[in-house]
DOKOL-42783 format. One record per residue: residue number from 1; residue in three letters; x, y, z of N, C-alpha, C, CB in turn. Coordinates in steps of 0.2 Angstrom, whole numbers, always signed. Glycine has a CB too. Example, Ala and Ser with C-alpha at 12.3 -4.5 7.8 and 13.67 -1.06 7.14 Angstrom:
REM residues 2
[1; 'ALA'; [+66; -28; +39]; [+62; -22; +39]; [+66; -16; +39]; [+57; -22; +45]]
[2; 'SER'; [+64; -11; +35]; [+68; -5; +36]; [+64; +0; +39]; [+70; -3; +29]]
***
This chain:
REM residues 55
[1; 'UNK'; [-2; +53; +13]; [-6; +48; +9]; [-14; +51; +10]; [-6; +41; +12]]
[2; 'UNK'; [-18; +51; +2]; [-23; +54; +5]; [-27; +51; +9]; [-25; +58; +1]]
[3; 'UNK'; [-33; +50; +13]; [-38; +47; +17]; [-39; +42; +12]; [-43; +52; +20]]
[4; 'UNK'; [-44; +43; +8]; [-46; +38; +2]; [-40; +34; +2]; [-48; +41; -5]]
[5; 'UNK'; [-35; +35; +1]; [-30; +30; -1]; [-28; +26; +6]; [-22; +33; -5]]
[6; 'UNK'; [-26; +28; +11]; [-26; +25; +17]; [-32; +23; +19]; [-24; +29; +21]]
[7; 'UNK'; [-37; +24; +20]; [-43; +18; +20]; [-44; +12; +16]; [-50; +22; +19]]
[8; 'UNK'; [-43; +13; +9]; [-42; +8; +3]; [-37; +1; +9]; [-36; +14; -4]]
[9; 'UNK'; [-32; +4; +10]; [-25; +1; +11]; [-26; -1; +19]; [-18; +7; +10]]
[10; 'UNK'; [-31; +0; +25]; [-33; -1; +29]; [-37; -9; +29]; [-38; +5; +30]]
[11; 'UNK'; [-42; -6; +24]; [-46; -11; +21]; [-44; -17; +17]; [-49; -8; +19]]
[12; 'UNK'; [-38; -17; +14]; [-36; -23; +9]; [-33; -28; +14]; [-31; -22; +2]]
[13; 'UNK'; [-27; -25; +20]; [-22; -26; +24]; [-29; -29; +29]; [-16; -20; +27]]
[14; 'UNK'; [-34; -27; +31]; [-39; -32; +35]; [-42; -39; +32]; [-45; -28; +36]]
[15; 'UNK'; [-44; -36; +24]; [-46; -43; +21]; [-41; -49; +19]; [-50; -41; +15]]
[16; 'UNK'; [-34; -46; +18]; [-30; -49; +15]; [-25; -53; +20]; [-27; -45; +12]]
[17; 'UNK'; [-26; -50; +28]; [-22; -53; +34]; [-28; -58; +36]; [-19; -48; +40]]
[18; 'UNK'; [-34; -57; +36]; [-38; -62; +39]; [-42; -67; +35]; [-42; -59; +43]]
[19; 'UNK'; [-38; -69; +30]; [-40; -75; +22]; [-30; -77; +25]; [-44; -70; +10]]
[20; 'UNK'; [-24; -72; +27]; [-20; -77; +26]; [-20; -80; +31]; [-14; -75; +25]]
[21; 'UNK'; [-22; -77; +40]; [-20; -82; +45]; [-30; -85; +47]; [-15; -76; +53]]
[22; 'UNK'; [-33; -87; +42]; [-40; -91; +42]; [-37; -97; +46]; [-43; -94; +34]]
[23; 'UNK'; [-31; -100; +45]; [-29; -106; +48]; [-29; -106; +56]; [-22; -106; +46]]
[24; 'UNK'; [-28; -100; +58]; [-26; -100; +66]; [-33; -95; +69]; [-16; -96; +67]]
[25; 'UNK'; [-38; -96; +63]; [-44; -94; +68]; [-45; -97; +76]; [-52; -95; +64]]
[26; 'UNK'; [-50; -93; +79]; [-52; -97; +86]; [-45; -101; +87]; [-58; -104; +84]]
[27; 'UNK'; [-39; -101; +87]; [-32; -103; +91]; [-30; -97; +96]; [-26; -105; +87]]
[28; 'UNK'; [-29; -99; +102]; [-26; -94; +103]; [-19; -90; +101]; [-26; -93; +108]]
[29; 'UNK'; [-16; -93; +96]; [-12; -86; +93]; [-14; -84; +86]; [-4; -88; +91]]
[30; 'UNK'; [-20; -84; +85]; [-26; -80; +80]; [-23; -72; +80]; [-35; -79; +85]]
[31; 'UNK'; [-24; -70; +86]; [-24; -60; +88]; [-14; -61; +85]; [-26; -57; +101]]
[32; 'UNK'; [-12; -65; +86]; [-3; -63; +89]; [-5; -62; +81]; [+4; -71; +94]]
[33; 'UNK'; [-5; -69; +76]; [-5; -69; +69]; [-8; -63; +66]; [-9; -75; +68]]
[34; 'UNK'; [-14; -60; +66]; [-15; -54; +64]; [-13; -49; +64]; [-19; -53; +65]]
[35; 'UNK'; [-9; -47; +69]; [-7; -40; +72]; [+1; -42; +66]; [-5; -39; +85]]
[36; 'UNK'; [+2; -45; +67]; [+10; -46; +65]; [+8; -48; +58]; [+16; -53; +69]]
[37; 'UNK'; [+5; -49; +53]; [+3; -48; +46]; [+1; -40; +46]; [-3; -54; +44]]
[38; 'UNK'; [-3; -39; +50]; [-4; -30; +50]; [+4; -26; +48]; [-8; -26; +59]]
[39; 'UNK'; [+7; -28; +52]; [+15; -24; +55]; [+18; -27; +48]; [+20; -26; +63]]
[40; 'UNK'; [+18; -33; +46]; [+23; -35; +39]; [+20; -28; +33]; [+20; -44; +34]]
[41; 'UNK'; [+14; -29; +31]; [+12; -26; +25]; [+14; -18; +26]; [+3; -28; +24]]
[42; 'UNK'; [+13; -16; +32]; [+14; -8; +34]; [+19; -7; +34]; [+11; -5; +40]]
[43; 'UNK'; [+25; -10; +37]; [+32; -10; +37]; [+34; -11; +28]; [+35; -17; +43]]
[44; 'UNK'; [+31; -14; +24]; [+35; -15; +16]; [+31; -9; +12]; [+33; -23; +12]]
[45; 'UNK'; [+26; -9; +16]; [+20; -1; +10]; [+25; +6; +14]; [+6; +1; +14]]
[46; 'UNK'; [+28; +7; +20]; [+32; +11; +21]; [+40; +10; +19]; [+31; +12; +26]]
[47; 'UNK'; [+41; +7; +18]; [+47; +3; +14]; [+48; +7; +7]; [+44; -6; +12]]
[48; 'UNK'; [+42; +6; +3]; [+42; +7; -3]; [+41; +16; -1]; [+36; +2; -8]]
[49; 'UNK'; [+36; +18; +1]; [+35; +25; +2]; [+41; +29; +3]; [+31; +26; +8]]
[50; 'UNK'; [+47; +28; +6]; [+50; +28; +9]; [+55; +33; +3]; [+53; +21; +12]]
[51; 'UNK'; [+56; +41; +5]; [+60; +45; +2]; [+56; +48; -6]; [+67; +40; +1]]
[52; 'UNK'; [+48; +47; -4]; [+42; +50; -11]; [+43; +57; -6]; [+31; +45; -12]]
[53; 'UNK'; [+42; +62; -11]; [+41; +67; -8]; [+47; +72; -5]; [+37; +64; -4]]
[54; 'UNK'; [+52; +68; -5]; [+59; +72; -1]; [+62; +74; -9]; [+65; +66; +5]]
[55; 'UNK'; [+66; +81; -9]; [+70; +83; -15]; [+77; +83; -13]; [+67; +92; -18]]
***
C-alpha cells in the first residue's frame, strides 16, 4: 500500500474510532474501546486486501 494511501487510512481509522467510542471518553475502558475499533477496521481492510496482487 502506498504511504499516502496508508496514512489516508491511519487517519480516517483515528477520526472514525474516536466519534465511534465518544461514549466511553474519560471511562476507563476508553483505551480498551479504541485499540479494538483500531484492530476491527484493520482486520476487514485486510480482509478485503487479501489475495490483490498474488497471480
Amino acid at each position: 500500500m502506498p504511504s499516502g494511501t496508508f496514512d489516508r487510512w491511519q487517519q480516517i481509522t483515528k477520526d472514525f474510532c474516536a466519534k465511534a467510542c465518544a461514549a466511553y471518553r474519560q471511562g476507563t475502558i476508553d483505551t480498551q474501546m479504541i485499540i479494538g475499533c483500531h484492530d476491527n477496521l484493520n482486520r476487514a481492510l485486510l480482509k478485503e486486501l487479501k489475495g490483490l496482487g498474488e497471480n
